[in-house]
C-alpha positions in Angstrom: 63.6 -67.3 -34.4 65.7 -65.3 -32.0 65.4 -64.0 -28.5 67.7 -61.0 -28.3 68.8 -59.7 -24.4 70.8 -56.6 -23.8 72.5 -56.5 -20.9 71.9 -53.6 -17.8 73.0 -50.4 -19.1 74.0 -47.4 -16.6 74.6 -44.3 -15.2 77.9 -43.1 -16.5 79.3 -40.1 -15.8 80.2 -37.4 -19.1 83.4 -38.9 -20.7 83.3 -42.1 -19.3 82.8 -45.5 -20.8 80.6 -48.4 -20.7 79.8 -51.7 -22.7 76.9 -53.6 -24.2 76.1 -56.9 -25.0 73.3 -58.6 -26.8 73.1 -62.1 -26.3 70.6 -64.4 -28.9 69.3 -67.4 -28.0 66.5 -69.4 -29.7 65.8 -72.0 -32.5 67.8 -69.8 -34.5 71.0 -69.5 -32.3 73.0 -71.5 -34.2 72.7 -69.8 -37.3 73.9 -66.5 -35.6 76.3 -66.2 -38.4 73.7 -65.7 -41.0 72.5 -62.7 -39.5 73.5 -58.7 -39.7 73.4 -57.7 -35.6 72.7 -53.8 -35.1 72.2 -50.7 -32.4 69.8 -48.7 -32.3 68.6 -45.8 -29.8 65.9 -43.7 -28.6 66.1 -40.6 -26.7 63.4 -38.8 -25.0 61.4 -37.5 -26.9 63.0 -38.9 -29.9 62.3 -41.4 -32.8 64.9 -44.2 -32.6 67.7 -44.1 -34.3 70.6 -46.2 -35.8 73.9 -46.5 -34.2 75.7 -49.0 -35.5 76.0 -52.5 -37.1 77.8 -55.4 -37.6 78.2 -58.1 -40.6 77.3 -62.0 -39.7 81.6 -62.6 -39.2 82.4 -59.4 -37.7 84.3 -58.4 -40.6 82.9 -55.1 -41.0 81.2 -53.0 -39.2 78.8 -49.4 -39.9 77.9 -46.5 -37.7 76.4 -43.1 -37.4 78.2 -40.4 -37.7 78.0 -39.4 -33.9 79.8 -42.0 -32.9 82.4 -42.8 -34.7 85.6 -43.2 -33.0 83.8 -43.8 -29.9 81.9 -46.7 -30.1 83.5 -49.8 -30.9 80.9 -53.2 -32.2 82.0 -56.9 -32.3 80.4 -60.5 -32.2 81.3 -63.6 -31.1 79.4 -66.2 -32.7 80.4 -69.2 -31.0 78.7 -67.4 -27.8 75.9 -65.9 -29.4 76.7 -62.2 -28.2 77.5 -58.7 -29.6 79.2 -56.2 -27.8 79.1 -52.3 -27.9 82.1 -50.8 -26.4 81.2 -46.8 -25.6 83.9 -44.4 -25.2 83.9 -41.0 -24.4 80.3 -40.7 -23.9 78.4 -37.6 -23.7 74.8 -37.1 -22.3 73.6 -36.5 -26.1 74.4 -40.8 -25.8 71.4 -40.8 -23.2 68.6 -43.5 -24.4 67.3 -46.5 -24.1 69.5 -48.9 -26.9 67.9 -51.7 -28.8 70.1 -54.7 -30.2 68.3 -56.1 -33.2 69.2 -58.6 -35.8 68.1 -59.5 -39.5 68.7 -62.1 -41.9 71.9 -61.3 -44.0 70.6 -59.6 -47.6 72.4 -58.0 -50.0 72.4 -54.5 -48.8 75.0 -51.3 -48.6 73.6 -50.6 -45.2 71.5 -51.8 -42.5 70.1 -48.4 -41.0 66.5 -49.2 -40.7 64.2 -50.3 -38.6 62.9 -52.4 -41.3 66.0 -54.0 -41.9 65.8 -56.1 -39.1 63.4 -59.0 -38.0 64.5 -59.6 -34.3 64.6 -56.9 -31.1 65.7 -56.9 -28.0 63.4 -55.0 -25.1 65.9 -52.2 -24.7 68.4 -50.8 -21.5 69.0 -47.4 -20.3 71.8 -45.6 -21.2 72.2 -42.4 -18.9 75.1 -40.0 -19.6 75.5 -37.5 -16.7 77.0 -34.2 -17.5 
């Protein structure tokens, strides 16, 4: 089992930057590296959606298109985090973002909700135009 925290988001202004981080704790903790970590997001009014994820050694990681080139994911296992690194952020980034994790599977993608077993409770992103 996994507890997953994400830290405060923010109010950012159009353009400017800001970074997440999920941090696990939990029976499971030390088996972080068995486990596909992920984004996801809601907007108002808005199903939530993928954003991006992140293979059990940080060796690869997926994103929507959106962001791309903007948004930047990485791990560190030994303390239990992810990090989101948002560049360049627009208001369309508004939402409150979910870190999630799932047990690694074979899989091309982790895009889902489904995919994953464990959530965090979610933080406000706010992009100011």
């Amino acid at each position: 089992q996994l507890q997953l925290v994400e830290s405060a988001g923010g109010l950012v202004p159009a353009g400017g930057s800001l970074r997440l981080s999920c941090a696990a704790s939990g029976p499971s903790e030390d088996k972080l590296s068995s486990f596909v970590m992920g984004w996801f997001r809601q907007a108002p009014g808005k199903e939530r959606e993928f954003v991006a994820s992140i293979q059990p050694m940080g060796d690869y990681s997926d994103y929507t298109g959106p962001v791309k080139g903007r948004f930047t994911l990485s791990r560190d296992n030994t303390k239990y985090t992810m990090y989101l690194q948002m560049n360049n952020l627009n208001p369309e980034d508004t939402g409150v973002y979910y870190c999630a994790a799932g047990l690694a599977a074979i899989r091309d993608r982790w895009i889902f909700e489904h995919d994953y077993d464990y959530w965090g409770q979610g933080t406000q992103v706010t992009v100011s135009s």
